[in-house]
PyMOL Python script that loads the backbone (N, CA, C, O; Angstrom):
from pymol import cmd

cmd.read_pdbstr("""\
ATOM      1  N   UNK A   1       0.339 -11.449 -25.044  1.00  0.00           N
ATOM      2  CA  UNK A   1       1.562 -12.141 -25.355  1.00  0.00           C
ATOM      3  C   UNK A   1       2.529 -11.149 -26.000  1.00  0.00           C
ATOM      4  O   UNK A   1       2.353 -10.465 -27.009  1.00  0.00           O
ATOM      5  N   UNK A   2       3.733 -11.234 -25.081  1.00  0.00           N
ATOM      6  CA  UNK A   2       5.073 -10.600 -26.133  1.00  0.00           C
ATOM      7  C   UNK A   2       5.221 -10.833 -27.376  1.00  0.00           C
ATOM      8  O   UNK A   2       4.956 -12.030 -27.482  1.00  0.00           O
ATOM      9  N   UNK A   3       5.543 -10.336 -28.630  1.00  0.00           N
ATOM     10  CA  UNK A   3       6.030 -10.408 -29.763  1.00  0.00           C
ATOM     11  C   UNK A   3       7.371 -10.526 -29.952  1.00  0.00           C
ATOM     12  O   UNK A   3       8.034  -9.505 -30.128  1.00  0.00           O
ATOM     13  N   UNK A   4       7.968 -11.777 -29.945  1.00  0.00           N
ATOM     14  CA  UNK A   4       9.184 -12.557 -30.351  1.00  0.00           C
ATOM     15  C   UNK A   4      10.046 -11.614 -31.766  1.00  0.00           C
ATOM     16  O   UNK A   4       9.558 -11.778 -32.885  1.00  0.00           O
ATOM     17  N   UNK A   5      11.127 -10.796 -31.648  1.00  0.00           N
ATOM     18  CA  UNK A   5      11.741 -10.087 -32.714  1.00  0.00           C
ATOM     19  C   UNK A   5      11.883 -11.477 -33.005  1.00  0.00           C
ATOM     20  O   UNK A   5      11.658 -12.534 -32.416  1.00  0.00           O
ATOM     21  N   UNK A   6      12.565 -10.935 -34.685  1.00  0.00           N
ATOM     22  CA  UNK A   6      13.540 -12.278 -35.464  1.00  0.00           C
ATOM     23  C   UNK A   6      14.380 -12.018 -34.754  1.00  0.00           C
ATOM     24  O   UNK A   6      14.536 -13.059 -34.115  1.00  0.00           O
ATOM     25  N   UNK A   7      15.304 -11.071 -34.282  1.00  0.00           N
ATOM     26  CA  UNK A   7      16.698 -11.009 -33.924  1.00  0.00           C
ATOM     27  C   UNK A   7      16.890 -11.910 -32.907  1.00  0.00           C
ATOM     28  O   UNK A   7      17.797 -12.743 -32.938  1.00  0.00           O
ATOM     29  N   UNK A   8      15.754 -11.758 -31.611  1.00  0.00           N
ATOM     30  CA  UNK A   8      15.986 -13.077 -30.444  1.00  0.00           C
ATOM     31  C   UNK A   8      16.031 -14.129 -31.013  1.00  0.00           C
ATOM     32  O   UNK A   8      16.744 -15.060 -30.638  1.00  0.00           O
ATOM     33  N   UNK A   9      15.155 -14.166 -32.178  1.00  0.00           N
ATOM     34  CA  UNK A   9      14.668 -15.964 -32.471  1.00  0.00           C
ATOM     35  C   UNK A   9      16.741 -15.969 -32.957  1.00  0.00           C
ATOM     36  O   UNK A   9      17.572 -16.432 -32.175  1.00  0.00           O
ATOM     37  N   UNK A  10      17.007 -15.538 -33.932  1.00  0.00           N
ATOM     38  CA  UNK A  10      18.532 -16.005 -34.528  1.00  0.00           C
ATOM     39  C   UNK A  10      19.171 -15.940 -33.766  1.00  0.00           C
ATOM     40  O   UNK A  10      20.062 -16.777 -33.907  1.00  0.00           O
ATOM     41  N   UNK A  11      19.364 -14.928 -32.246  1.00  0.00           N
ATOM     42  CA  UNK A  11      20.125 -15.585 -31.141  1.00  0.00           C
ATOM     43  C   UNK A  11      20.044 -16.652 -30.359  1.00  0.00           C
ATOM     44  O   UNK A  11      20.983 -17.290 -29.883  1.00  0.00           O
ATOM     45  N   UNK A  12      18.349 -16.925 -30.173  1.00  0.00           N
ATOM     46  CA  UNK A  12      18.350 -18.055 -29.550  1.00  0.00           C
ATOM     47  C   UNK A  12      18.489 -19.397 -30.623  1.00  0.00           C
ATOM     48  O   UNK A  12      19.046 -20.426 -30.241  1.00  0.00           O
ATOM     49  N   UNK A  13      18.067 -19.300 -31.648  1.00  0.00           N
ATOM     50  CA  UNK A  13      18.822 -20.442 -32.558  1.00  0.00           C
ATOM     51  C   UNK A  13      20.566 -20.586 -32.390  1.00  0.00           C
ATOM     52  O   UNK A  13      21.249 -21.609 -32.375  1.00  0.00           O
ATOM     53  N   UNK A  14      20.890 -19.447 -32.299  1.00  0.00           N
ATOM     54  CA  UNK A  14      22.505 -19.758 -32.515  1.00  0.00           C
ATOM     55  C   UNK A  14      22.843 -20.443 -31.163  1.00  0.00           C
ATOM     56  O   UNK A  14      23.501 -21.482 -31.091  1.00  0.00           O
ATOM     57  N   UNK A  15      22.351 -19.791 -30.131  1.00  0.00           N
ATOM     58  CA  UNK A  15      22.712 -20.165 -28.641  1.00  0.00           C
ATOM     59  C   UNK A  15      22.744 -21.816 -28.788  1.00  0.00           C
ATOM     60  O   UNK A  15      23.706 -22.519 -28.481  1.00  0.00           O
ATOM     61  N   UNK A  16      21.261 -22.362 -29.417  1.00  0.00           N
ATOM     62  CA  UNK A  16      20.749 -23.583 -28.875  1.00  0.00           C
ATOM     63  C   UNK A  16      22.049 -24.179 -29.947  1.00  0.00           C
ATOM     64  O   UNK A  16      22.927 -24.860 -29.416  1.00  0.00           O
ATOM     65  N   UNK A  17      22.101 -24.002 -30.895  1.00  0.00           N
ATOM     66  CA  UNK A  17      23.589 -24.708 -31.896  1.00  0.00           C
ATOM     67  C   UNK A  17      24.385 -25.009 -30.831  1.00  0.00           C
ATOM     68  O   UNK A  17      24.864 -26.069 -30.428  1.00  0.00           O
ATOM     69  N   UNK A  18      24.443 -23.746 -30.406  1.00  0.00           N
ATOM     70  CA  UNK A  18      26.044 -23.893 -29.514  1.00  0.00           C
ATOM     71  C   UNK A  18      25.938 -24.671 -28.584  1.00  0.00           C
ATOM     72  O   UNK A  18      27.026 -25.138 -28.246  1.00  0.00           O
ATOM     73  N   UNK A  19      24.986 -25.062 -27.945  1.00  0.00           N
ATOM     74  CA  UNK A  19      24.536 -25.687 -26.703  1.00  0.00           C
ATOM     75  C   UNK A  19      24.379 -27.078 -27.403  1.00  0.00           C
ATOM     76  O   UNK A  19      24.689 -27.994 -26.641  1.00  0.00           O
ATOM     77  N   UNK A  20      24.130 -27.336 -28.188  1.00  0.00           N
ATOM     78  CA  UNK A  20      23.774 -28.427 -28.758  1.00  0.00           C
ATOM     79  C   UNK A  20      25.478 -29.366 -29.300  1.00  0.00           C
ATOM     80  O   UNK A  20      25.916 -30.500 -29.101  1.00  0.00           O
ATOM     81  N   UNK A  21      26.032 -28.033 -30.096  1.00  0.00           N
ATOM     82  CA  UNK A  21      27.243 -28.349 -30.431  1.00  0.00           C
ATOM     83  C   UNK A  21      28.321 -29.190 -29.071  1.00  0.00           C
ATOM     84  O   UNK A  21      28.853 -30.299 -29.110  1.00  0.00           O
ATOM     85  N   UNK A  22      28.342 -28.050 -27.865  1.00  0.00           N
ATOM     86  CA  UNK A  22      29.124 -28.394 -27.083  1.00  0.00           C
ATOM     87  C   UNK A  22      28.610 -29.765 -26.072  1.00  0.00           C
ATOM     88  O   UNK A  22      29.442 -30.432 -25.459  1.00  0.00           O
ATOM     89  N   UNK A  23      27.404 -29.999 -26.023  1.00  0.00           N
ATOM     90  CA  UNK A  23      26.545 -31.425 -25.872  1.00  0.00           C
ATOM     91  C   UNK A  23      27.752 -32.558 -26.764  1.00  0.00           C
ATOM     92  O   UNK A  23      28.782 -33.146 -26.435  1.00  0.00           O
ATOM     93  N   UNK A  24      27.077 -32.458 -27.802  1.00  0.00           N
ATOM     94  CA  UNK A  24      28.410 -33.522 -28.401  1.00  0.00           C
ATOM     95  C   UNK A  24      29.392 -33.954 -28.463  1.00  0.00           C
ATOM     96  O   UNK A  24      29.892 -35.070 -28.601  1.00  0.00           O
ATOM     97  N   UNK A  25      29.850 -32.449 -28.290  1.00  0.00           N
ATOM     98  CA  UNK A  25      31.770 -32.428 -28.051  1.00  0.00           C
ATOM     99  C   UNK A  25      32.126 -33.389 -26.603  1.00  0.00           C
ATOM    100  O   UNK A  25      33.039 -34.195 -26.425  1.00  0.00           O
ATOM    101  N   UNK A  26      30.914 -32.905 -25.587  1.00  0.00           N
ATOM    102  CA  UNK A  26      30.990 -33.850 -24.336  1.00  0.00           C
ATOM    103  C   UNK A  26      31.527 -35.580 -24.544  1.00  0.00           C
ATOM    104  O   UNK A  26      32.519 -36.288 -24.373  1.00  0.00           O
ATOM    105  N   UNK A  27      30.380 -35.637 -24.937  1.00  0.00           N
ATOM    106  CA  UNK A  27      30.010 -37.205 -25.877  1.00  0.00           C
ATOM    107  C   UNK A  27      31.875 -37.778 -26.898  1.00  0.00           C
ATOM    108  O   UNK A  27      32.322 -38.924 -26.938  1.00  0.00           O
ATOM    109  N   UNK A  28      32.363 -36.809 -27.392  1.00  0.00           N
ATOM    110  CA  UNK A  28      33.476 -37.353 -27.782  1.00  0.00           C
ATOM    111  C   UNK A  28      34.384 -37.448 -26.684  1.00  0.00           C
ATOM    112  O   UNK A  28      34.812 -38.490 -26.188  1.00  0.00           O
ATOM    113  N   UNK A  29      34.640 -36.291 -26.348  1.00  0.00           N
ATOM    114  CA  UNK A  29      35.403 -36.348 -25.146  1.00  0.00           C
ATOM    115  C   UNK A  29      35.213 -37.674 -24.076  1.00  0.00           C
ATOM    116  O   UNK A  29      36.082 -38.306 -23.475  1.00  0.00           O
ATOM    117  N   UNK A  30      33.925 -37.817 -24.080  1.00  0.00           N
ATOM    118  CA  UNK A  30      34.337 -39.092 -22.928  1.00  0.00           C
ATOM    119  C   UNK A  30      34.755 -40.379 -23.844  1.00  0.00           C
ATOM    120  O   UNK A  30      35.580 -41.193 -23.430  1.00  0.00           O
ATOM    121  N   UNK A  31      34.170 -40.494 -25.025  1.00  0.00           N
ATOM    122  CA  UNK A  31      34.851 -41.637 -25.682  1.00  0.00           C
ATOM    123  C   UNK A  31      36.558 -41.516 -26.075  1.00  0.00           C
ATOM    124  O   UNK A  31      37.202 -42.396 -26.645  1.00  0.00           O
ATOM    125  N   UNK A  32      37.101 -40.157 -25.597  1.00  0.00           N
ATOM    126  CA  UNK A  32      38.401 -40.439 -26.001  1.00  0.00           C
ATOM    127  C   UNK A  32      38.859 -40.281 -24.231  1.00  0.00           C
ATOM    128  O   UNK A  32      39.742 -40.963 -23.710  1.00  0.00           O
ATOM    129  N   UNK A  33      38.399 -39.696 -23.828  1.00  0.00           N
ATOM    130  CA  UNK A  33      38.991 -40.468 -21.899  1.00  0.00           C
ATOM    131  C   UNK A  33      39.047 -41.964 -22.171  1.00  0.00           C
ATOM    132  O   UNK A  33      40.068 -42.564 -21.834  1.00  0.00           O
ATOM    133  N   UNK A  34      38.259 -42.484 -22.627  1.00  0.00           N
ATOM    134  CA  UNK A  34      38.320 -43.952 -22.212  1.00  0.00           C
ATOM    135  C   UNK A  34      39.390 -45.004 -23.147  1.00  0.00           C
ATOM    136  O   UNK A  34      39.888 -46.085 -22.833  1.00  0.00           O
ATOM    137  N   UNK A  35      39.526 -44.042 -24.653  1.00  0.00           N
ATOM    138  CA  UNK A  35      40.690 -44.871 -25.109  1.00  0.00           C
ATOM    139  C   UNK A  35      42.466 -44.321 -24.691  1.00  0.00           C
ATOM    140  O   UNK A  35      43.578 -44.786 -24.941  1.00  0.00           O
ATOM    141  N   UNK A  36      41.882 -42.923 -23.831  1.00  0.00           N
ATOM    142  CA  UNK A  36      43.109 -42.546 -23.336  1.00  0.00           C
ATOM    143  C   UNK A  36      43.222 -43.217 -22.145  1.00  0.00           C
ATOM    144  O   UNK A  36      44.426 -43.429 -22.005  1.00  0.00           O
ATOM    145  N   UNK A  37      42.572 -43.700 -21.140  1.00  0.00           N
ATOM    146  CA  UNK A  37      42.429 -44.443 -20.339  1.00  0.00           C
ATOM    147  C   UNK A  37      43.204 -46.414 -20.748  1.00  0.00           C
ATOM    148  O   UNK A  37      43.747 -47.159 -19.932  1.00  0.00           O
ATOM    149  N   UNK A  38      43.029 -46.593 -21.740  1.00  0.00           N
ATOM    150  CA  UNK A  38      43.443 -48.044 -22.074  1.00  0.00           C
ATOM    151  C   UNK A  38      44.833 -47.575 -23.004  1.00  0.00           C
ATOM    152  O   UNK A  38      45.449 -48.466 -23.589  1.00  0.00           O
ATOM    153  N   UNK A  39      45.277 -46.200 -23.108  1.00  0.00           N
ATOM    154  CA  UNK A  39      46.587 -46.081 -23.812  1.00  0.00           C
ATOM    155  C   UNK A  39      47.736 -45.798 -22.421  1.00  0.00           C
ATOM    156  O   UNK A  39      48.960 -45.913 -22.485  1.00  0.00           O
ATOM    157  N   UNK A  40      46.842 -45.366 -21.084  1.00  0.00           N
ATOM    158  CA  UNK A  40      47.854 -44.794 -20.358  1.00  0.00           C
ATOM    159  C   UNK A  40      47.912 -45.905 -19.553  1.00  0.00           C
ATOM    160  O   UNK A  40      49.096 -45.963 -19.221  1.00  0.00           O
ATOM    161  N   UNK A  41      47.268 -46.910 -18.997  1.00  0.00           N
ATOM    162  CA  UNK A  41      47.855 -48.205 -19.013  1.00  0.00           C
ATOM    163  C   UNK A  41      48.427 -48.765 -19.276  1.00  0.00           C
ATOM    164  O   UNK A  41      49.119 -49.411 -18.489  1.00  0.00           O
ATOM    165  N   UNK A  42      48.500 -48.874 -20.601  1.00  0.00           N
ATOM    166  CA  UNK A  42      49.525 -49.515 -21.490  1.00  0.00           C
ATOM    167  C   UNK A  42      50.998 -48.780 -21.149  1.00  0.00           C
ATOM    168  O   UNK A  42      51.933 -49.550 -20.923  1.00  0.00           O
ATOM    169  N   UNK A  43      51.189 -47.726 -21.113  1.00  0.00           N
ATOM    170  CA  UNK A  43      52.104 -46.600 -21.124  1.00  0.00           C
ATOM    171  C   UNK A  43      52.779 -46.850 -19.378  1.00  0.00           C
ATOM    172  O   UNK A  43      53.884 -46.589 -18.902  1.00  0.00           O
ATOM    173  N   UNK A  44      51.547 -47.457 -18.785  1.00  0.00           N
ATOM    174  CA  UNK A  44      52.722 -48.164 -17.619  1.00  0.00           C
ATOM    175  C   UNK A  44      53.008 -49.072 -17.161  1.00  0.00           C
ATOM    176  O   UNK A  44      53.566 -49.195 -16.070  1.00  0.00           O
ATOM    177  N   UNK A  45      52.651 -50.004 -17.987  1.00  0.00           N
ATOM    178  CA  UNK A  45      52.894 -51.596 -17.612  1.00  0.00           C
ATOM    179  C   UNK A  45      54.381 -50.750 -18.836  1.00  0.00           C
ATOM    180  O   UNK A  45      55.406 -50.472 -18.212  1.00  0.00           O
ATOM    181  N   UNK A  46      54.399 -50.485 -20.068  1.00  0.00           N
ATOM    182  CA  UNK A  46      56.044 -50.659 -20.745  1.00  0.00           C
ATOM    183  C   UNK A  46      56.754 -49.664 -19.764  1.00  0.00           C
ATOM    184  O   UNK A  46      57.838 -49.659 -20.347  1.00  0.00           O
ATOM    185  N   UNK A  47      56.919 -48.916 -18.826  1.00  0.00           N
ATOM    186  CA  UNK A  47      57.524 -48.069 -18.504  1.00  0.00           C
ATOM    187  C   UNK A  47      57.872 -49.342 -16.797  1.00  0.00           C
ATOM    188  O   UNK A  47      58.952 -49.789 -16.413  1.00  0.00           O
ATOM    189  N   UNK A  48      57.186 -49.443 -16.502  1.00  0.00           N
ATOM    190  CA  UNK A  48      57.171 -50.845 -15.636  1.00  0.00           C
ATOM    191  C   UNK A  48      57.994 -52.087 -15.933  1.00  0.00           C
ATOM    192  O   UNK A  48      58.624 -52.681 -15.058  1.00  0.00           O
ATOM    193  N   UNK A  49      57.958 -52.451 -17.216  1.00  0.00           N
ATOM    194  CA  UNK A  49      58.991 -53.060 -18.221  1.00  0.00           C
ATOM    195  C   UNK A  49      60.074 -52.598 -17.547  1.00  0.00           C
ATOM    196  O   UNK A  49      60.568 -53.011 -16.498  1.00  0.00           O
ATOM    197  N   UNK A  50      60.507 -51.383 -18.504  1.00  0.00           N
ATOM    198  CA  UNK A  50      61.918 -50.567 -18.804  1.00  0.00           C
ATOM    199  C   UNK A  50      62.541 -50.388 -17.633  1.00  0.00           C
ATOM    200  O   UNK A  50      63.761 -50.532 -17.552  1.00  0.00           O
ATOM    201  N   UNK A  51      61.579 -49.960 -16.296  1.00  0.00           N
ATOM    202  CA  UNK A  51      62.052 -49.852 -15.107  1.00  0.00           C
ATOM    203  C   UNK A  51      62.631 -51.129 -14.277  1.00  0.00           C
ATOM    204  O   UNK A  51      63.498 -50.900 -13.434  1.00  0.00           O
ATOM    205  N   UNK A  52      62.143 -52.596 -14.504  1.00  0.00           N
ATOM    206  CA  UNK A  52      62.580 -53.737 -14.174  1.00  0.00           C
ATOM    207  C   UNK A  52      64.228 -54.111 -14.808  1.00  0.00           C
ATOM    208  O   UNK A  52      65.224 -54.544 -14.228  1.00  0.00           O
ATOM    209  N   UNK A  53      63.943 -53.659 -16.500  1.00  0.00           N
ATOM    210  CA  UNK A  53      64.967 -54.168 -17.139  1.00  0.00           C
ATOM    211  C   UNK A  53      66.262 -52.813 -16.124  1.00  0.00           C
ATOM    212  O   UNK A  53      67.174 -53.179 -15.381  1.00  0.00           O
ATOM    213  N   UNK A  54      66.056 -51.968 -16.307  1.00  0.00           N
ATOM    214  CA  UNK A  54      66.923 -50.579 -15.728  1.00  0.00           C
ATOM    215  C   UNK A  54      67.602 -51.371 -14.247  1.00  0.00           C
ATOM    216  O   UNK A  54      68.831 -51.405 -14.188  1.00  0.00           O
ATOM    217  N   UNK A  55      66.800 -51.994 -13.078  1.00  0.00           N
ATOM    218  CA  UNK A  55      67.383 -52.492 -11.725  1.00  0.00           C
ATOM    219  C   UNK A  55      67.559 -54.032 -12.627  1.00  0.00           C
ATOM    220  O   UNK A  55      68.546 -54.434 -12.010  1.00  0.00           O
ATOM    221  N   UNK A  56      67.418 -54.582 -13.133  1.00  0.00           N
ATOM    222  CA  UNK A  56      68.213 -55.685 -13.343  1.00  0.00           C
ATOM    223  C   UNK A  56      69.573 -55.540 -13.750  1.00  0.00           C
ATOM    224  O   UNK A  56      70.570 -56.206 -13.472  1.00  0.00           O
ATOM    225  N   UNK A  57      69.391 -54.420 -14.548  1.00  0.00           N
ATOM    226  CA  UNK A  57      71.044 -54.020 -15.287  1.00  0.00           C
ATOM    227  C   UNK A  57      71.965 -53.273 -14.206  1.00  0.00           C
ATOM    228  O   UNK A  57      73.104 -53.687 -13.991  1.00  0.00           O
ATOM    229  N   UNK A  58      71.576 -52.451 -13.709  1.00  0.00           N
ATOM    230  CA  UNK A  58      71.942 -52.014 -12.331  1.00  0.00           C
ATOM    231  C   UNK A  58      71.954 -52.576 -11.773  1.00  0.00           C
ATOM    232  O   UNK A  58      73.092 -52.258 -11.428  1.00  0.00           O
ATOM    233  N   UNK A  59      71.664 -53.584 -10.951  1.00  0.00           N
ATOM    234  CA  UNK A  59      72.253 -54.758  -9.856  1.00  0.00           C
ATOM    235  C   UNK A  59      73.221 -55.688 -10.761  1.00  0.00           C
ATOM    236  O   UNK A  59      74.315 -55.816 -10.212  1.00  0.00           O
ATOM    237  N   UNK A  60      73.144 -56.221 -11.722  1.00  0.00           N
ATOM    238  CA  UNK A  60      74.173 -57.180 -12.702  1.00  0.00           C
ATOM    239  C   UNK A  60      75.609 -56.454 -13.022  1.00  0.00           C
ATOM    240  O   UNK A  60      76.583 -57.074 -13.448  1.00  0.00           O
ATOM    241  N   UNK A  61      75.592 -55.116 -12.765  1.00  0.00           N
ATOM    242  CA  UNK A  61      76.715 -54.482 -12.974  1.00  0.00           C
ATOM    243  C   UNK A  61      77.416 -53.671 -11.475  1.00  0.00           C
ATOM    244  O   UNK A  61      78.465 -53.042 -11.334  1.00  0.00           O
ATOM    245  N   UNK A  62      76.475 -53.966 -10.641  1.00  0.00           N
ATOM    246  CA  UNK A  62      76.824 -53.190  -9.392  1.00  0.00           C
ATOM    247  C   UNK A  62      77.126 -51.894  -9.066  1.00  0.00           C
ATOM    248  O   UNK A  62      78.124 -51.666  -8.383  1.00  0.00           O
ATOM    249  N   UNK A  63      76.227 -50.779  -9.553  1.00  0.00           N
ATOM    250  CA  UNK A  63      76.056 -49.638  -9.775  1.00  0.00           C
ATOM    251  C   UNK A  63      75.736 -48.852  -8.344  1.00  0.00           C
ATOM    252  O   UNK A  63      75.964 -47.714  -7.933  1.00  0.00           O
ATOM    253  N   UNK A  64      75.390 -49.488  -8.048  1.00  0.00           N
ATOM    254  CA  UNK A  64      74.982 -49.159  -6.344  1.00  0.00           C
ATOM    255  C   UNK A  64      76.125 -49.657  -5.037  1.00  0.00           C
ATOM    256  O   UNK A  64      76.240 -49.079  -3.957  1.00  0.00           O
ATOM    257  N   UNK A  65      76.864 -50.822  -5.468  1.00  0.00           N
ATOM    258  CA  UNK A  65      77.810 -51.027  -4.412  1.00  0.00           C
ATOM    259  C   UNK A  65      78.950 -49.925  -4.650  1.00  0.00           C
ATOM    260  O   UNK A  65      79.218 -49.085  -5.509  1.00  0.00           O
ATOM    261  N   UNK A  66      79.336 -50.255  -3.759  1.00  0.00           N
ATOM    262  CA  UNK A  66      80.814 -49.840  -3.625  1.00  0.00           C
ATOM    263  C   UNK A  66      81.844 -50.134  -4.633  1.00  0.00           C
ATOM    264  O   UNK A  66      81.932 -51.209  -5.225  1.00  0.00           O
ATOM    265  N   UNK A  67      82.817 -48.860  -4.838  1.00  0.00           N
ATOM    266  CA  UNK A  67      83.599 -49.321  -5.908  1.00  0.00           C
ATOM    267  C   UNK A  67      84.282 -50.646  -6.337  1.00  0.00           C
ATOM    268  O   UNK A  67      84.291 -51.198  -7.437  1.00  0.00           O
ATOM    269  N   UNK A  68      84.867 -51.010  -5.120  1.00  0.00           N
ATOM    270  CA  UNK A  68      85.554 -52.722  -5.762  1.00  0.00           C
ATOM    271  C   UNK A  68      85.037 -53.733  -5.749  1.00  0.00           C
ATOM    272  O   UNK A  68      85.578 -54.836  -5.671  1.00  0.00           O
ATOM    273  N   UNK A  69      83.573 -53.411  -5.848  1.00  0.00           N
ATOM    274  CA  UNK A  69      82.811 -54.437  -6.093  1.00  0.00           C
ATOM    275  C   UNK A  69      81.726 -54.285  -7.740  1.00  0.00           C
ATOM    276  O   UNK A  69      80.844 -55.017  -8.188  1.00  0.00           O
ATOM    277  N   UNK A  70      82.142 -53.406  -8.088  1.00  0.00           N
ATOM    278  CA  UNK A  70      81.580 -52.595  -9.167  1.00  0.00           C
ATOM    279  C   UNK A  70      82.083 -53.567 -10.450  1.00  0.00           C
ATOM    280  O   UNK A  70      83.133 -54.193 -10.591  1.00  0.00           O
ATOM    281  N   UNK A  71      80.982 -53.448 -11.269  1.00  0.00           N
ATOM    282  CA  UNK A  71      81.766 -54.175 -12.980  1.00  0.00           C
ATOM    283  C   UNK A  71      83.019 -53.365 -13.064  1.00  0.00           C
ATOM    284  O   UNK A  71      82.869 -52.225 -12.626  1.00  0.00           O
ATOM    285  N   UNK A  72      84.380 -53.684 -13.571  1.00  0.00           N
ATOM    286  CA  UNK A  72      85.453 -52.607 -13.940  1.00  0.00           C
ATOM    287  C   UNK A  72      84.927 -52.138 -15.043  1.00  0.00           C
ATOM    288  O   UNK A  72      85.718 -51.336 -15.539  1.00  0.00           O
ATOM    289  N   UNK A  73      83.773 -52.275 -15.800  1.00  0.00           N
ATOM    290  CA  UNK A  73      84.017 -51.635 -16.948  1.00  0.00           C
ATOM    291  C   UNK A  73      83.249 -50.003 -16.141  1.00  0.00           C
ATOM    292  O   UNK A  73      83.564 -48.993 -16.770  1.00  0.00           O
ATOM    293  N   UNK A  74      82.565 -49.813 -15.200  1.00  0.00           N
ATOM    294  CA  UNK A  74      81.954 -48.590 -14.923  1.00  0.00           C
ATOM    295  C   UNK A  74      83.361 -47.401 -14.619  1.00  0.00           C
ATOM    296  O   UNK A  74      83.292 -46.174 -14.687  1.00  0.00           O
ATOM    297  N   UNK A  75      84.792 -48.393 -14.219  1.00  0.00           N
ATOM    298  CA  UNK A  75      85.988 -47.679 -14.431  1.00  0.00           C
ATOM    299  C   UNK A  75      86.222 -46.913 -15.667  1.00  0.00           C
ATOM    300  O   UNK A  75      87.236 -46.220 -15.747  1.00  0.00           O
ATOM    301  N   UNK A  76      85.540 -46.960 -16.452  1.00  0.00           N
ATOM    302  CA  UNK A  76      86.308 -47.080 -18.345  1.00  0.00           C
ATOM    303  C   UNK A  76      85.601 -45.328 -18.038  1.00  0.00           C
ATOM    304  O   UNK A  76      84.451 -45.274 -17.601  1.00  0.00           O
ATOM    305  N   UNK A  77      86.343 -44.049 -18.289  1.00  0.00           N
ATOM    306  CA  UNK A  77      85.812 -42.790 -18.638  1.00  0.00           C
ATOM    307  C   UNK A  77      84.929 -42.677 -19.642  1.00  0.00           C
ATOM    308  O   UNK A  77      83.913 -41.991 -19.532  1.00  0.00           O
ATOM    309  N   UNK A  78      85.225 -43.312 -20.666  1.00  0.00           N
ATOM    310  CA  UNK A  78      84.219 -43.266 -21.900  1.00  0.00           C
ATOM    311  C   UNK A  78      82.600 -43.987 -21.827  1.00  0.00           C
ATOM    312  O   UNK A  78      81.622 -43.404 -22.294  1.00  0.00           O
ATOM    313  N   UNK A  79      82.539 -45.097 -21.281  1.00  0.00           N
ATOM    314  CA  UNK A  79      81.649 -45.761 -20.418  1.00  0.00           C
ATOM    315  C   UNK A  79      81.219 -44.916 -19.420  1.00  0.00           C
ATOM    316  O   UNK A  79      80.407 -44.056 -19.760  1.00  0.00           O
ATOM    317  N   UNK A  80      81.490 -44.945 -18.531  1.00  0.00           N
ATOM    318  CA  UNK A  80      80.643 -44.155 -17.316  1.00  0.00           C
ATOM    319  C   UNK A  80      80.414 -42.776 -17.909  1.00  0.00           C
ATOM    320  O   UNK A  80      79.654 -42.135 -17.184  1.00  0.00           O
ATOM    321  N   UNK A  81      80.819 -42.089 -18.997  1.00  0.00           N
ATOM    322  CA  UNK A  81      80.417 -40.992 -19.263  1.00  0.00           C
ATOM    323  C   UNK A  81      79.476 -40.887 -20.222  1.00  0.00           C
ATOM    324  O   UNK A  81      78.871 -39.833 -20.417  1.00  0.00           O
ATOM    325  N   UNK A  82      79.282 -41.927 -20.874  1.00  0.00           N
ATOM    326  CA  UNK A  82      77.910 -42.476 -21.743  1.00  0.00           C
ATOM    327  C   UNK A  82      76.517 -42.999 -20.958  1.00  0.00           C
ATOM    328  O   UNK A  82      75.300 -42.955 -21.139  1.00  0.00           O
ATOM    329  N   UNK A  83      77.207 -43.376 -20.247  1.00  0.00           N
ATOM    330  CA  UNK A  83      76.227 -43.985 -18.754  1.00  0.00           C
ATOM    331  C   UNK A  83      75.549 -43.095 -18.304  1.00  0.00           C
ATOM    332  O   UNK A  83      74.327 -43.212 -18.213  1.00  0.00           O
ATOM    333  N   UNK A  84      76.229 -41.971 -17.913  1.00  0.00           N
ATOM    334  CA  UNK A  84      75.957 -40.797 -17.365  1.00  0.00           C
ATOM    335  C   UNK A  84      74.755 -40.455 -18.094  1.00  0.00           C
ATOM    336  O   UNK A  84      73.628 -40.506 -17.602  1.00  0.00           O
ATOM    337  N   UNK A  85      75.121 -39.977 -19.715  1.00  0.00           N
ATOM    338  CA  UNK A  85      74.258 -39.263 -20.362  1.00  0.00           C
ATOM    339  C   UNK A  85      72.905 -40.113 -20.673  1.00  0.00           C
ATOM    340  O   UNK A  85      71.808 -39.554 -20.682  1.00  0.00           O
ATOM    341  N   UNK A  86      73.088 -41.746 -20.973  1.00  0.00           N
ATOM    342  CA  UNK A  86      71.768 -42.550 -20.438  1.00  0.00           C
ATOM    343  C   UNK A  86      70.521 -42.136 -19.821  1.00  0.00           C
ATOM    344  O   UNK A  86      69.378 -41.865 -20.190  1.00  0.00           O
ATOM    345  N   UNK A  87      71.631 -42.229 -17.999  1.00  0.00           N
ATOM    346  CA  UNK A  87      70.759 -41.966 -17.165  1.00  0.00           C
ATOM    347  C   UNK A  87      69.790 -40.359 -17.138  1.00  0.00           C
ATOM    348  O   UNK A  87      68.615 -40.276 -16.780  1.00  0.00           O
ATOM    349  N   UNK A  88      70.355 -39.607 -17.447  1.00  0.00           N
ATOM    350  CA  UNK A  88      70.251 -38.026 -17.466  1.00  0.00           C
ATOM    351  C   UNK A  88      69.278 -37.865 -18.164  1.00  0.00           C
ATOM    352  O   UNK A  88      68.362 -37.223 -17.650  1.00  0.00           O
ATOM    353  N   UNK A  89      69.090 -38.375 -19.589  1.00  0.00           N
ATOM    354  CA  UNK A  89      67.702 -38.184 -20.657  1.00  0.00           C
ATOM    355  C   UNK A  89      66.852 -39.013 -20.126  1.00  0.00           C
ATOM    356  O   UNK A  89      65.748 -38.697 -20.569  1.00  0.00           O
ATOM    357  N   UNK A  90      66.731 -40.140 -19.230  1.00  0.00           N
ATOM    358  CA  UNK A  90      65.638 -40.888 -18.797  1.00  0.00           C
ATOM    359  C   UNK A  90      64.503 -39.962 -17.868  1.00  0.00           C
ATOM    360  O   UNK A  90      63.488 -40.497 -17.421  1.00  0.00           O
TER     361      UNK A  90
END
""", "prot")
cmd.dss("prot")
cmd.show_as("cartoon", "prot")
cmd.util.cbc("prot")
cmd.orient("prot")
């Protein structure tokens, strides 16, 4: 039989830590997939929201027709140029 240095034994102790360590880390990781999983759902039913409310307001103001059929207020420079910047950060 080979004679085991200490030095292997404290590498292979450290190895098995590490192996052991990153075992666990697994184990969190999937428990936070799964509450990231029930946050990014959530994250698109409200964005699903915002996007309904966005074409309701856009069809109620007529943003898509043709000009003389348009709310006059999308006429107003100060308005449509706020509008503008709205749409742009979305």
């Amino acid at each position: 039989m080979i004679p085991i240095e200490p030095v292997s034994l404290t590498i292979g102790a450290v190895a098995l830590a590490g192996l052991f360590s990153l075992c666990v880390q697994c184990f969190d990781l999937i428990e936070i997939g799964q509450k990231v999983s029930a946050d990014y759902e959530l994250l698109i039913v409200k964005l699903s929201i915002e996007k309904r409310r966005l074409m309701t307001w856009g069809e109620a103001i007529g943003i898509l027709r043709p000009d003389q059929d348009r709310d006059p207020v999308l006429h107003d420079p100060e308005t449509r140029k706020l509008i503008e910047r709205i749409l742009s950060s979305v």
